[in-house]
RODO-2510 file (C-alpha; in nm, 4 decimals, decimal comma):
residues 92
     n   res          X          Y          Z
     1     x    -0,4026     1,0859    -2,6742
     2     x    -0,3509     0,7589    -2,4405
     3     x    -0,5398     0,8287    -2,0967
     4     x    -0,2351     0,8615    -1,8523
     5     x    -0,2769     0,5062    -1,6021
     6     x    -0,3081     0,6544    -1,1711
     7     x    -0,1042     0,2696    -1,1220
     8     x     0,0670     0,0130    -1,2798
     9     x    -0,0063    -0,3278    -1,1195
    10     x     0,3090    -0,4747    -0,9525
    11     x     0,4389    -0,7406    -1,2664
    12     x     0,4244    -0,4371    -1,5244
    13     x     0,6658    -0,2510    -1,2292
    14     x     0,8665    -0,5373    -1,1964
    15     x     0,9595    -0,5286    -1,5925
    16     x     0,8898    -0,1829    -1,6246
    17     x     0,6522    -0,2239    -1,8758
    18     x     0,3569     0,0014    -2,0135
    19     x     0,0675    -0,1045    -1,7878
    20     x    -0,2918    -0,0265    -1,9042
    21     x    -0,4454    -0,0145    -1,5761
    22     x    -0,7122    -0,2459    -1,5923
    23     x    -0,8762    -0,3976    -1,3610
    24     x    -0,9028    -0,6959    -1,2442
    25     x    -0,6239    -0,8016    -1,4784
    26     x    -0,4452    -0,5487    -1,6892
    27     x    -0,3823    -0,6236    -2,1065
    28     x     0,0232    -0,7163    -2,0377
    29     x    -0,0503    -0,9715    -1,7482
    30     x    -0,3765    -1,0955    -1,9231
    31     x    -0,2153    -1,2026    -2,2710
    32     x     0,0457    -1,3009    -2,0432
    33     x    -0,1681    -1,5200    -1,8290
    34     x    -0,0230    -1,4218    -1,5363
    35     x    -0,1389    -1,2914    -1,2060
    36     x    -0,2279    -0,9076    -1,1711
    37     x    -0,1938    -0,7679    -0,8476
    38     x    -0,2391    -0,3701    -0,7531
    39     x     0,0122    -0,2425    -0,4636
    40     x    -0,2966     0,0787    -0,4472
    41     x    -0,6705     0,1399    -0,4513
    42     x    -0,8124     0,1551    -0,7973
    43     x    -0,8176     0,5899    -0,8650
    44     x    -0,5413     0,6279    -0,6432
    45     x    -0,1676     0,6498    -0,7532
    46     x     0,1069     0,5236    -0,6209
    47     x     0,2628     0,8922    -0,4569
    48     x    -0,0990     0,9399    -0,3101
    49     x    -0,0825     0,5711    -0,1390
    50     x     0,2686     0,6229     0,0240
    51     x     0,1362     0,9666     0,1690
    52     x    -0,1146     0,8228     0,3388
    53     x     0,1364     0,5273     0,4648
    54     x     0,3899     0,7758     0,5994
    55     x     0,0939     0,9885     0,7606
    56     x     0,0112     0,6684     0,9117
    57     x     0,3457     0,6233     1,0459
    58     x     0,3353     0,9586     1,1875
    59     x     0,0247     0,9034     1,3776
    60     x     0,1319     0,6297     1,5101
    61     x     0,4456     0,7500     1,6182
    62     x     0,2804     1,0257     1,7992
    63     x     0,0348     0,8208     1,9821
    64     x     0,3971     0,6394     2,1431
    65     x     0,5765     0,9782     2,1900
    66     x     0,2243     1,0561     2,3870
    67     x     0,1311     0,7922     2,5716
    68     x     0,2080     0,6064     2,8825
    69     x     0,4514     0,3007     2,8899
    70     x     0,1492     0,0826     2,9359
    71     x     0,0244     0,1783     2,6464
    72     x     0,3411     0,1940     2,4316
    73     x     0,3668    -0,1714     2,5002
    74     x     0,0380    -0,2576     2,4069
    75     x     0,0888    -0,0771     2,0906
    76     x     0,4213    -0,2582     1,9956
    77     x     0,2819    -0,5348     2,0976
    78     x    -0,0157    -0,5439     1,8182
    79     x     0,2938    -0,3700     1,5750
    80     x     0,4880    -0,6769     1,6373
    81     x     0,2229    -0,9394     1,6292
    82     x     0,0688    -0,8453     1,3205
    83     x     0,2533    -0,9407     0,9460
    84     x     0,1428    -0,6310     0,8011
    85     x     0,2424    -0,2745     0,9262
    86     x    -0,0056    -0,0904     0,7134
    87     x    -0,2851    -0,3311     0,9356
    88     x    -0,1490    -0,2832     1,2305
    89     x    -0,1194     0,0906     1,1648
    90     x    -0,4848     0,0819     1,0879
    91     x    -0,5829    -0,1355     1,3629
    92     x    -0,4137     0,0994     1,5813
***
């Protein structure tokens, strides 16, 4: 029996192919010669990564509900000033 893959990489998502998983470059975007890019970890799958994304929401969330309007704008400050949500999350 095929070992079950935690994450397909993003292109084998996009066309909603069978991905194999591998890493750096899975068999699909290899024979393909095209770029192979992971959304997750490698050993974590995709439900596990959005988890910890909306726990990370939540935290942050808290920390606004909780602190003093100082430090709420501080905090959307860096949310605001950084590209990525998930790094300003973590930042945070």
């Amino acid at each position: 029996r095929r070992r079950q893959t935690k994450a397909a990489c993003m292109a084998c998502r996009r066309r909603k192919s069978k991905c194999d998983g591998g890493r750096p470059s899975c068999k699909i975007c290899n024979d393909k010669a095209i770029s192979c890019q992971y959304s997750v970890e490698e050993g974590v799958t995709q439900q596990q990564a959005t988890k910890e994304q909306l726990k990370s929401y939540k935290d942050v969330l808290a920390l606004l509900r909780n602190s003093s309007s100082r430090d709420c704008d501080a905090i959307i400050h860096i949310l605001k000033s950084m590209e990525d949500l998930n790094d300003a999350c973590r930042f945070i």
